[in-house]
C-alpha positions as CSV (number, residue, x, y, z in Angstrom):
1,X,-79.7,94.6,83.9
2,X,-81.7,93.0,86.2
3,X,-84.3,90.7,84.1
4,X,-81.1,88.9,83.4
5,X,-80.1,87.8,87.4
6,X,-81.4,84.3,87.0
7,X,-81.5,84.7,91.1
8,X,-84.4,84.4,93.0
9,X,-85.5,86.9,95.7
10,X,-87.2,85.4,98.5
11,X,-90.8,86.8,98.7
12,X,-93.1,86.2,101.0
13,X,-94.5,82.6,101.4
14,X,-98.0,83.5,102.0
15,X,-98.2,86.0,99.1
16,X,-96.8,83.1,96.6
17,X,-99.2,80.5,97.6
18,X,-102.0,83.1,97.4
19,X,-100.5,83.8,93.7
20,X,-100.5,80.3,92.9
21,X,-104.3,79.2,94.2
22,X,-105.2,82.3,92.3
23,X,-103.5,80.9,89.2
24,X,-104.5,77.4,89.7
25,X,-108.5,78.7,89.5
26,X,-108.4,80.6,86.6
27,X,-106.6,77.8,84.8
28,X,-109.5,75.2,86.2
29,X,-112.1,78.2,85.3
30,X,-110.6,78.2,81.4
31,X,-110.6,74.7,81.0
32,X,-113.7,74.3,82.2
33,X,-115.5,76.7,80.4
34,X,-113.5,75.5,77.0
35,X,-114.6,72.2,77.5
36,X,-118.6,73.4,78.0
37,X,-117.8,75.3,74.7
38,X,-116.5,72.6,72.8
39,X,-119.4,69.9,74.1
40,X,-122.2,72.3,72.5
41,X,-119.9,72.7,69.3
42,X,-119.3,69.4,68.8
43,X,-123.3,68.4,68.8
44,X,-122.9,69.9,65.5
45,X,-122.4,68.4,62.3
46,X,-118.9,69.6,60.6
47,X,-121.3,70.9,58.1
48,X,-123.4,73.1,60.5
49,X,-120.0,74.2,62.4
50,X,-118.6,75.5,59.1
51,X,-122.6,77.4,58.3
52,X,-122.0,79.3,62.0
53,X,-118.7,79.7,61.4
54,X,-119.8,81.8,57.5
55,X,-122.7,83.4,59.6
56,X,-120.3,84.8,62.1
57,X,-117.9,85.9,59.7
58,X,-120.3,87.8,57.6
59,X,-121.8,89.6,60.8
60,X,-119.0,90.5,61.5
61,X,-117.4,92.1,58.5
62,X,-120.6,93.4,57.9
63,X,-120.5,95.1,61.3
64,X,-116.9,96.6,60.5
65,X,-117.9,97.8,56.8
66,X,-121.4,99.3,58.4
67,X,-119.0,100.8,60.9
68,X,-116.8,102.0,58.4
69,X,-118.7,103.4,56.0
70,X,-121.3,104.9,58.9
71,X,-117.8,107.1,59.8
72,X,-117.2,108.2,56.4
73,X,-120.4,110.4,56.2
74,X,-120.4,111.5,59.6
75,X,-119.4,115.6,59.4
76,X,-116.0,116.8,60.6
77,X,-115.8,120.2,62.5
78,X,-114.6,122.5,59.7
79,X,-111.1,124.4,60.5
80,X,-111.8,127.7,61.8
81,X,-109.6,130.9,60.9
82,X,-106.2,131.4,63.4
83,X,-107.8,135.1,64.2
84,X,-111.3,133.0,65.3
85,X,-113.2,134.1,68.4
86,X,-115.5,131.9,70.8
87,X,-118.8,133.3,70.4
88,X,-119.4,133.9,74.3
89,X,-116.8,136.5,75.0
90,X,-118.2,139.6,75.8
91,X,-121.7,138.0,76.4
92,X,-123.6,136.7,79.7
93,X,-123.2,134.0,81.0
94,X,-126.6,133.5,81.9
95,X,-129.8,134.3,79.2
96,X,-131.4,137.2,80.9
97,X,-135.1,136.4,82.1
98,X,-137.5,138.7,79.9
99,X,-138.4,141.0,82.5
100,X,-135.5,141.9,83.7
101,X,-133.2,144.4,82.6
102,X,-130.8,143.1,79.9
103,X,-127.2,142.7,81.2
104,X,-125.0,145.0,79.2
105,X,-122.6,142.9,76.5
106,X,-118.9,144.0,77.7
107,X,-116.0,142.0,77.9
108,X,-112.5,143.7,80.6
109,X,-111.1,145.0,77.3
110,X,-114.1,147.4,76.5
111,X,-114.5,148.9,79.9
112,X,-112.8,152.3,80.2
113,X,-111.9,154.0,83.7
């Protein structure tokens, strides 16, 4: 049960400051950008924050019920019998070119020796 040792390895120094300034700018990097957010929401009247907040919302479960009912009449591939064969066995692989001879359709259980 390790995730219990309350014990601290010691890692490498360089590796944990790296960590740390790494941590330390995408903290600065969310704030920032949250407080640019909330500057241009807050020009905004309570009433116009609560008309984009309805607008978003209705997009948006527009979106999922367009989504949702665009899935519905989509066709499904229809279950085929268990004794089913792939069309292309015992054909070529390649369409023959019209003026050559025709490749012969046989498969390795229809050639006899």
């Amino acid at each position: 049960m390790r995730f219990l040792n309350n014990k601290r390895e010691g890692g490498d120094p360089g590796a944990e400051r790296t960590a740390s300034r790494i941590a330390a700018q995408i903290i600065r990097w969310q704030i920032s950008v949250a407080a640019k957010i909330n500057r241009r929401v807050n020009r905004y009247t309570k009433a116009g924050q609560r008309k984009f907040l309805w607008v978003f919302c209705a997009v948006w479960i527009a979106g999922i019920c367009f989504n949702f009912f665009h899935a519905q009449q989509t066709t499904t591939i229809r279950k085929v019998r268990p004794d089913y064969l792939p069309v292309h066995i015992g054909q070529p692989s390649d369409i023959p070119e019209p003026d050559k001879k025709p490749i012969p359709r046989t498969d390795s259980l229809t050639i006899k020796k």
